[in-house]
N, C-alpha and C positions, 0 to 999 in steps of 0.2 A: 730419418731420425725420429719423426713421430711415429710409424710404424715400429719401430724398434721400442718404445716406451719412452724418446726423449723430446716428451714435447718443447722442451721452453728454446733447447739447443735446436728442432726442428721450425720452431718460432722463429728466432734469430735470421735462421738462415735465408727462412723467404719472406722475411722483410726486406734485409741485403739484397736479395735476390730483384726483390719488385722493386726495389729505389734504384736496380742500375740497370736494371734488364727492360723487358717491354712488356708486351698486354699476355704473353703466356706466365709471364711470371708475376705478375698483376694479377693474373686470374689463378693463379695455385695458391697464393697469399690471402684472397678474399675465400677462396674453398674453405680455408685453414678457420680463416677467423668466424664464419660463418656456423661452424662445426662447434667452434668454440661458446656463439651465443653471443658475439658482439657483429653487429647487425649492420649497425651505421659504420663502422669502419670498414666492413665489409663492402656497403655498399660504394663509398669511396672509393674502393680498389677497385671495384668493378667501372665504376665512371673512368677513372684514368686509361683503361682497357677499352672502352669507347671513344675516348677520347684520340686516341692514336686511329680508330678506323674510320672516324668522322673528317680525316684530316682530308686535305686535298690528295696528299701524295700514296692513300694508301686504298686497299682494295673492299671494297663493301660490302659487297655480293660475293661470301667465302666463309667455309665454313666457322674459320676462328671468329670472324666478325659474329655470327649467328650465335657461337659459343658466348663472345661478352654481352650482346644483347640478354641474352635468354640468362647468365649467371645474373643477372642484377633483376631480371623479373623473378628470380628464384626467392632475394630479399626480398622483394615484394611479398609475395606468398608467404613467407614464411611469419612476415610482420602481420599475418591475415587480412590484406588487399589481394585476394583472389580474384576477384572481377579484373581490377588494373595487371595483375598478373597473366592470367589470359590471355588480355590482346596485346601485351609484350610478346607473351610467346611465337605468337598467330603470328605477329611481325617478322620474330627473329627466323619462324622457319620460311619464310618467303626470300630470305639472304640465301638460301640453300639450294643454288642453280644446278649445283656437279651434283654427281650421282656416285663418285668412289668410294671405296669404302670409311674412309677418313668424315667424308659429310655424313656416311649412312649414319654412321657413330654416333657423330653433333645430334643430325636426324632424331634418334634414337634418345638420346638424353632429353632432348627437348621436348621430344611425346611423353617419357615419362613425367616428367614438370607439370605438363600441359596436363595430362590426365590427374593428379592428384588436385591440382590446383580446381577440375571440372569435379572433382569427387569433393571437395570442400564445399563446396556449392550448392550440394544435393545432385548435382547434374550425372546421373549416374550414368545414364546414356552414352552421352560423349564420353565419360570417362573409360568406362570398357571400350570404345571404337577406338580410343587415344590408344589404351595400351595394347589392345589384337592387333591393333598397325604397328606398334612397337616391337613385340612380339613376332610376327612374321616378318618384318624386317632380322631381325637375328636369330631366328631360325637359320633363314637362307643363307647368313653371315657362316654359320656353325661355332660358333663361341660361346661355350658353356656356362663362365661367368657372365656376358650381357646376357644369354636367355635367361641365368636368376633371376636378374634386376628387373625383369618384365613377368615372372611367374610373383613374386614376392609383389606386384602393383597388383596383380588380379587377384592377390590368394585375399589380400588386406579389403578387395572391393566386394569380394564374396562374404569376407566377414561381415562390412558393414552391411550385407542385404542378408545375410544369417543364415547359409549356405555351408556351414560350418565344414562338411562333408571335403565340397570342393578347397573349403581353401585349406583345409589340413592337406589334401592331399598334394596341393601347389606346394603348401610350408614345405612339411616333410623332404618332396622332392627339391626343394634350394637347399634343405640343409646336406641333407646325404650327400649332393653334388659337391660341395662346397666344404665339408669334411677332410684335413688331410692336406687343406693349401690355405698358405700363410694370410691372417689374420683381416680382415678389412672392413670398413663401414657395410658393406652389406652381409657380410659374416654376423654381425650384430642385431641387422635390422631383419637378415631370415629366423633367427636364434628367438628373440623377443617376440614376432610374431605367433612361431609355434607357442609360446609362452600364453600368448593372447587368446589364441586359439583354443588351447584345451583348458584356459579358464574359463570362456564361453560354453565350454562342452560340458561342464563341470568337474573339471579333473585339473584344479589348482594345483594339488601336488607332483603333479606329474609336471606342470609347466616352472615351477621353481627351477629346473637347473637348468632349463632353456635360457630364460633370466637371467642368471646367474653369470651364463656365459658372456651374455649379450654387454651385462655391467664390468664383465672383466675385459673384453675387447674396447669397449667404448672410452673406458679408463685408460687404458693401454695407446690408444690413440687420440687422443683427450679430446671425444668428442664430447663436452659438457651438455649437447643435446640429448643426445643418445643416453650420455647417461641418466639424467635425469626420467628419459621415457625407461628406460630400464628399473630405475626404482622404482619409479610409480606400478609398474605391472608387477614387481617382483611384492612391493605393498601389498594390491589387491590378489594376486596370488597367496600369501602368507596368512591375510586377512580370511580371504573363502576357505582358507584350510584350517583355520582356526589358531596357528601361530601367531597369538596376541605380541608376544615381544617383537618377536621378527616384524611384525607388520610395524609398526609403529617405529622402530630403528629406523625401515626402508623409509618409510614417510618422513621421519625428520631428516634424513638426508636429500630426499627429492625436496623439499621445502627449500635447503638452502641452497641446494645448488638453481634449481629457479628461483633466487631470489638473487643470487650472484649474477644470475643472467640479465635479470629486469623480468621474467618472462610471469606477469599476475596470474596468467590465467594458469599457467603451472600449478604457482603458488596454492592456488585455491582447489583444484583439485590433491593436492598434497595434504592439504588443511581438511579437505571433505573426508578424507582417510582418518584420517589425526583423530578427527572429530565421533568416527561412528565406527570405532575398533570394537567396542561394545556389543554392535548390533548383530 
């Protein structure tokens, strides 16, 4: 239902879902709410999903286990406790004894984590080791959509070391792949990075319908985070291209929606738009 465009009936349902079911449906509920921008409920979901593998009767060393650990160092991170975030990770992948492909998956998610979380840090090192290990793990898998979600971590590491070259060429290749199959959180986050990309390169207008797309997917699956990172770049897009009006629409919309979120530091770069539309 959220993927269809109905979030609140998509809400409903995995709340139902998490008050009768167990830690998988615990952990799809905090995904949901997580996306959404509420944080502490999130992380909540995620405890009760701990909760069940800490027990006596259940198993600890397995990949779902590894999955609720590592979902709740995810709120960590995201509240900007990268450090504590980290060695939750390091923890959660040490639960990850099998080697099938179900764990490589878990594996796999949690190196992406672990690497952004190392890229927050300045740690640029481990962050590219995090994600080449992520990365050749699903190579070997051959799954086109996981190899995105690991070209899309390195295209965004090469942006921040200004390598603009390489990571367009990453971008490009997640979108083109990704073209032609139905709608999802990383459709979005490939979509806005080329956005990002050729604003860096200097080619704002070029990156506006990247954007675009990114706000309409994100809308569509209401991830309030996404959206909001969608306006803000769709802002400094408008703004570098000299679209005064546009830019300042985008921006008062990213204001509120981080401010519905709680999210300041949002806020304030929305407000730094706001403020120097002029310039």
């Amino acid at each position: 239902m959220v993927d269809l465009g109905q979030p609140e009936v998509g809400r409903t349902n995995l709340q139902d879902a998490a008050a009768l079911g167990g830690p998988a449906e615990q952990l799809a509920y905090a995904r949901f709410l997580a996306r959404h921008g509420e944080l502490d409920e999130a992380h909540a979901a995620t405890q009760r999903a701990i909760d069940h593998y800490t027990s006596a009767d259940s198993h600890l060393y397995s990949p779902p286990a590894a999955e609720a650990f590592a979902a709740q160092a995810g709120m960590l991170r995201r509240q900007g406790r990268n450090v504590d975030a980290i060695g939750r990770f390091e923890h959660a992948l040490t639960l990850l004894i099998q080697r099938d492909p179900y764990a490589q998956k878990v594996r796999c998610r949690i190196l992406d984590e672990l690497g952004i979380a190392h890229q927050n840090i300045g740690d640029l090192v481990s962050a590219r080791r995090t994600f080449q290990e992520s990365l050749d793990l699903r190579r070997n898998s051959g799954n086109a959509s996981d190899v995105c979600q690991s070209l899309v971590n390195l295209a965004r590491l090469e942006v921040g070391m200004e390598d603009l070259e390489t990571a367009a060429s990453y971008a490009d290749e997640v979108v083109s792949t990704l073209r032609g199959t139905p709608p999802t959180a990383l459709h979005a986050n490939a979509e806005v990075l080329v956005a990002q990309v050729r604003l860096r390169q200097g080619r704002p207008e070029d990156g506006v319908p990247y954007a675009e797309r990114a706000l309409s997917v994100n809308q569509q699956i209401a991830s309030r985070r996404g959206e909001a990172i969608s306006l803000y770049v769709l802002a400094q897009c408008c703004r570098a291209a000299g679209m005064r009006r546009e830019a300042e629409g985008y921006a008062r919309a990213c204001l509120e929606v981080n401010r519905a979120m709680g999210d300041e530091k949002g806020e304030q770069r929305a407000q730094w738009i706001l403020d120097h539309l002029d310039e």
